[in-house]
PyMOL commands that place a pseudoatom at each C-alpha (Angstrom):
pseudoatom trace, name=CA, resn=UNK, resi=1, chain=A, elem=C, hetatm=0, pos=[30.622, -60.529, 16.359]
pseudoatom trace, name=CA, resn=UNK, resi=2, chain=A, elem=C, hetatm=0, pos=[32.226, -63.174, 18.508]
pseudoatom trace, name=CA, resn=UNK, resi=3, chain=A, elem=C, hetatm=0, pos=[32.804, -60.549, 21.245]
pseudoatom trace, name=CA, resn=UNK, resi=4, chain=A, elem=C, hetatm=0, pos=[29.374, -60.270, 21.714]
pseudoatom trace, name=CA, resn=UNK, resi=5, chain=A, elem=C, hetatm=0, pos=[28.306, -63.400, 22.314]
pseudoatom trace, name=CA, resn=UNK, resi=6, chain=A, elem=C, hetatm=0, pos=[29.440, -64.024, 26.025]
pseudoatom trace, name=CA, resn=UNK, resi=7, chain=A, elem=C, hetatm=0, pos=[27.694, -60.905, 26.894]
pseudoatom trace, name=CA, resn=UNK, resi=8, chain=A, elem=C, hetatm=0, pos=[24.952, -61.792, 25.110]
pseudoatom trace, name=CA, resn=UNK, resi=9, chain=A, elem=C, hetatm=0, pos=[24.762, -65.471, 26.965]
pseudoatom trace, name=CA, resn=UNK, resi=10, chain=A, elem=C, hetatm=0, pos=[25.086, -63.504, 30.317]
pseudoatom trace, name=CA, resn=UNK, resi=11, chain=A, elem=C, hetatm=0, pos=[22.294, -61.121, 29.800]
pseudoatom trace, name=CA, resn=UNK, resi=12, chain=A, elem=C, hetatm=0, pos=[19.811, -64.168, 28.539]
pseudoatom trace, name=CA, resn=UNK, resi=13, chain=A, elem=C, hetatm=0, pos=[20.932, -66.680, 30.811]
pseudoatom trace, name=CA, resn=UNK, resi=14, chain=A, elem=C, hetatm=0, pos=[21.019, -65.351, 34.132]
pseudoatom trace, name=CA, resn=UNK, resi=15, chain=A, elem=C, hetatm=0, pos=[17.024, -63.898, 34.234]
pseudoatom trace, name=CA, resn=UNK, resi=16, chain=A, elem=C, hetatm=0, pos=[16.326, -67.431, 32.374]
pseudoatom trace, name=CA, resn=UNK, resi=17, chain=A, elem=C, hetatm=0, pos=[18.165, -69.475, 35.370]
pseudoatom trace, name=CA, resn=UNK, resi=18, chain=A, elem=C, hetatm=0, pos=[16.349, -67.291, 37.591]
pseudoatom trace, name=CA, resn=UNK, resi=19, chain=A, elem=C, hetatm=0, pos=[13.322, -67.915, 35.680]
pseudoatom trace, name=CA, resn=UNK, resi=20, chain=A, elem=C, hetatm=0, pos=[13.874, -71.663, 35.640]
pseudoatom trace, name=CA, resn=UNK, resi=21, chain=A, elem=C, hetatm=0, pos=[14.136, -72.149, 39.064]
pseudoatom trace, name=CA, resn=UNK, resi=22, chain=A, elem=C, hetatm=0, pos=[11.768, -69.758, 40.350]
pseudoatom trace, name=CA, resn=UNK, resi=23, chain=A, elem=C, hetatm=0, pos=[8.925, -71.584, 37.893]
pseudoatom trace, name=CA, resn=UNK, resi=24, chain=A, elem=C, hetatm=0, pos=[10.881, -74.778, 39.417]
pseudoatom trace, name=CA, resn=UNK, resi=25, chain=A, elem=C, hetatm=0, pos=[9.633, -73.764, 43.470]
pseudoatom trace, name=CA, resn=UNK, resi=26, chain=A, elem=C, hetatm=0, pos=[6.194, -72.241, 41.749]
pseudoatom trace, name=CA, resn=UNK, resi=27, chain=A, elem=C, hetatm=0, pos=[5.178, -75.475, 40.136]
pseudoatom trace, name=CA, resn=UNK, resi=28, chain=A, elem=C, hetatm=0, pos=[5.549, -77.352, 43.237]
pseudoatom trace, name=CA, resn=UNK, resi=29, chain=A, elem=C, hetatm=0, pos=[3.422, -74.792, 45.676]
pseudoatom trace, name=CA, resn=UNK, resi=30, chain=A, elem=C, hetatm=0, pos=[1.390, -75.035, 42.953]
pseudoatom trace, name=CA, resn=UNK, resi=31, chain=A, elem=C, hetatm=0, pos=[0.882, -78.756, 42.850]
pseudoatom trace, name=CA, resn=UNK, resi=32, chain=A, elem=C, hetatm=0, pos=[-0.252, -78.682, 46.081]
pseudoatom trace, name=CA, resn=UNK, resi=33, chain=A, elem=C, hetatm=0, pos=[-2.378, -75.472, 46.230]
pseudoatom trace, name=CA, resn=UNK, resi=34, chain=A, elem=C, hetatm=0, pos=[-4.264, -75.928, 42.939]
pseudoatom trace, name=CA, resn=UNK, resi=35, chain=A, elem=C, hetatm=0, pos=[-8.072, -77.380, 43.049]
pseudoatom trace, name=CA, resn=UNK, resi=36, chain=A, elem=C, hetatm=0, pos=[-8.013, -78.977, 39.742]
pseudoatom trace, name=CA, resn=UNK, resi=37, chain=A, elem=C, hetatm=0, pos=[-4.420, -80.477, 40.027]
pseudoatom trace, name=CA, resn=UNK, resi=38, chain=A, elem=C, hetatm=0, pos=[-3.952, -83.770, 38.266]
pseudoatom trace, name=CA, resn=UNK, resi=39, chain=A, elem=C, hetatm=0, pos=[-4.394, -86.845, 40.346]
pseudoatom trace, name=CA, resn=UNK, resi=40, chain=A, elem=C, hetatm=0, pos=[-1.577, -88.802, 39.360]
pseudoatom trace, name=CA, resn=UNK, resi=41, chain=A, elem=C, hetatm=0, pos=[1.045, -85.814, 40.359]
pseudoatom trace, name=CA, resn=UNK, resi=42, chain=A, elem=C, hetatm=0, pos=[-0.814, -85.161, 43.980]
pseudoatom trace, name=CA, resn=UNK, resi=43, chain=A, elem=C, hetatm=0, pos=[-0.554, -88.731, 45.006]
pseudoatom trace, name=CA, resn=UNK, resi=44, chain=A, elem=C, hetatm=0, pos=[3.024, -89.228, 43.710]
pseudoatom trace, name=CA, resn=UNK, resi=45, chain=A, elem=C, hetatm=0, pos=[4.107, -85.493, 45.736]
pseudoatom trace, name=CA, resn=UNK, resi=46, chain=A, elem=C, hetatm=0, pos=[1.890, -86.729, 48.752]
pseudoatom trace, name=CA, resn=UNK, resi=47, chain=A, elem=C, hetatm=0, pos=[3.797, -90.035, 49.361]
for i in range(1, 47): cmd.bond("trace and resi %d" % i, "trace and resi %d" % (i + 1))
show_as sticks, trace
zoom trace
């Protein structure tokens, strides 16, 4: 069972760092882009 466990970490991790950091850039466009964005997030981003 052991031997299965690196390959196992490989195939969840890598889509989930991929994941991560794509959410990661998405967030941020969003914060920007989004109408009902909360206040306290556009003025810290903004300055």
């Amino acid at each position: 069972m052991n031997a299965l466990r690196p390959w196992r970490v490989e195939l969840v991790g890598e889509p989930v760092r991929r994941a991560s950091s794509y959410l990661r850039g998405f967030s941020t466009a969003q914060i920007r882009i989004t109408p009902f964005r909360p206040l306290g997030l556009v003025e810290s981003s903004d300055r």
